[in-house]
C-alpha positions in Angstrom: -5.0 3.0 5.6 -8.1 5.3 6.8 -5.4 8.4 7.8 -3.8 7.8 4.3 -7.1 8.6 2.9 -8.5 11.2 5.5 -4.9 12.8 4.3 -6.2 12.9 1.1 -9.5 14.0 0.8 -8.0 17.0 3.3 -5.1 17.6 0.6 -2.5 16.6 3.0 0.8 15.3 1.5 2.4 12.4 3.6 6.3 12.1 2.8 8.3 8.9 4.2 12.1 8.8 4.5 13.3 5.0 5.4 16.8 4.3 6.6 16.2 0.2 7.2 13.5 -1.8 5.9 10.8 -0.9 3.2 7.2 -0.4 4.1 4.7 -1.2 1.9 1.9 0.6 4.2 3.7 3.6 4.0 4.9 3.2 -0.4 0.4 3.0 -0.7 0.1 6.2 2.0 2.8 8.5 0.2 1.0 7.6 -3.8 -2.2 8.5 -2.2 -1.2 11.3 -0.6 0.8 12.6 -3.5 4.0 12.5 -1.3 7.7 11.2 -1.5 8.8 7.7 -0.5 12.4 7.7 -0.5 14.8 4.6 1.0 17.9 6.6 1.9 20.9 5.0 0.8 23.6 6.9 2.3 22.9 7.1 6.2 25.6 9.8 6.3 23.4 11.7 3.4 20.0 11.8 5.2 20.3 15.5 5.8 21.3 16.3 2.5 17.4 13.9 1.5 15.4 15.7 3.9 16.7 19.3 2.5 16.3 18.4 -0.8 13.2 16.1 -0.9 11.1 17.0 2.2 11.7 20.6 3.0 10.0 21.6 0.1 6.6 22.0 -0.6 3.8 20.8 -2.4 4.0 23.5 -5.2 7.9 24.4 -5.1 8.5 20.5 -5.8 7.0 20.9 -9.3 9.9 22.6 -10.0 12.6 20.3 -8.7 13.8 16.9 -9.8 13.3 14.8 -7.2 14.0 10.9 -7.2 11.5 9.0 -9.7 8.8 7.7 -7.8 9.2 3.7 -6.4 6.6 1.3 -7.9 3.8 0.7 -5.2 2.2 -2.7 -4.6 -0.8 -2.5 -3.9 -1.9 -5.9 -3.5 -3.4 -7.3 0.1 -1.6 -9.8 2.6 -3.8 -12.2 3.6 -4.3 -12.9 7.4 -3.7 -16.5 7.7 -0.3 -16.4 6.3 1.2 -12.7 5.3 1.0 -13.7 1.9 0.4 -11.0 -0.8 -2.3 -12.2 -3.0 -4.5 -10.6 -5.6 -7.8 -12.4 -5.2 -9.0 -13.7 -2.2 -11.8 -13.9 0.3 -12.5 -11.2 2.5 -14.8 -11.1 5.9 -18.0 -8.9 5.2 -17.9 -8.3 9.1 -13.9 -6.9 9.7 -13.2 -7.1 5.9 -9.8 -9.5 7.1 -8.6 -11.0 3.5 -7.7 -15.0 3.3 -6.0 -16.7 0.6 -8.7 -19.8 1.2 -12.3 -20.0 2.2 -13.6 -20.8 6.0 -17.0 -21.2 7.4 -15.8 -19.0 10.2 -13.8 -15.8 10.1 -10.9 -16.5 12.3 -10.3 -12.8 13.2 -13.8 -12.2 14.1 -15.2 -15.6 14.3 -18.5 -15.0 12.5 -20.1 -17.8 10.6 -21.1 -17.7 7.1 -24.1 -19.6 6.2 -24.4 -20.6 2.3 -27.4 -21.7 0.1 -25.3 -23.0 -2.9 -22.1 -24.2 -3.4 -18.8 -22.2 -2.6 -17.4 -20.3 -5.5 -14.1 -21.2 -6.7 -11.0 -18.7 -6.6 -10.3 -17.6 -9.9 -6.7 -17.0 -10.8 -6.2 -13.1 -11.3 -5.2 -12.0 -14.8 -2.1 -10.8 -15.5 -1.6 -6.9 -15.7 1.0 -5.5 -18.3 3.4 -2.8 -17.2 3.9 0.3 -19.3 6.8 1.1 -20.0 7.5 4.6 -18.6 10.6 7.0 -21.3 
């Protein structure tokens, strides 16, 4: 994630063109970035995408209508089991995310020491989607 953001704060547009599986690392980089995240459909029209889409710049794609822009997931996978989760614990040493507390990191194996009891994971609230005309 730090290139997505060094691409930003440098005004650098990152673009992704997927012929097989979707990324969700590079859906977050190209919203950052400003850029176009596009899962080709048509093998045999990839050309035809990276003319229309990519070539393009920042400024001349203001004037184009280009594919409406995939809705980006933001939320974190924790460690222990890939899960996507929207609360969680997360290492102050690496900053690894867990869905469930440990004494002991297991990606960095530091201890946490505790005067009081643990607090409880709170269940997230439910966000409402606008609905885009």
């Amino acid at each position: 994630m730090n290139i997505f953001f060094t691409a930003q704060i440098k005004n650098i547009v990152i673009d992704a063109c997927v012929l097989e599986k979707d990324s969700g690392l590079l859906q977050q980089g190209c919203d950052i970035t400003g850029g176009q995240y596009l899962k080709v459909a048509n093998v045999a029209a990839t050309l035809q995408y990276l003319l229309w889409v990519f070539l393009p710049d920042k400024e001349c794609r203001k004037c184009l209508v280009l594919p409406p822009p995939v809705h980006v997931d933001y939320r974190a996978a924790c460690f222990c089991h890939r899960n996507l989760i929207e609360i969680g614990y997360v290492c102050s040493v690496c900053l690894s995310i867990f869905c469930t507390f440990s004494p002991i990191c297991s990606t960095c194996q530091t201890a946490f020491k505790f005067t009081g009891p643990i607090p409880p994971l709170l269940k997230a609230k439910k966000k409402k989607q606008k609905l885009g005309l």
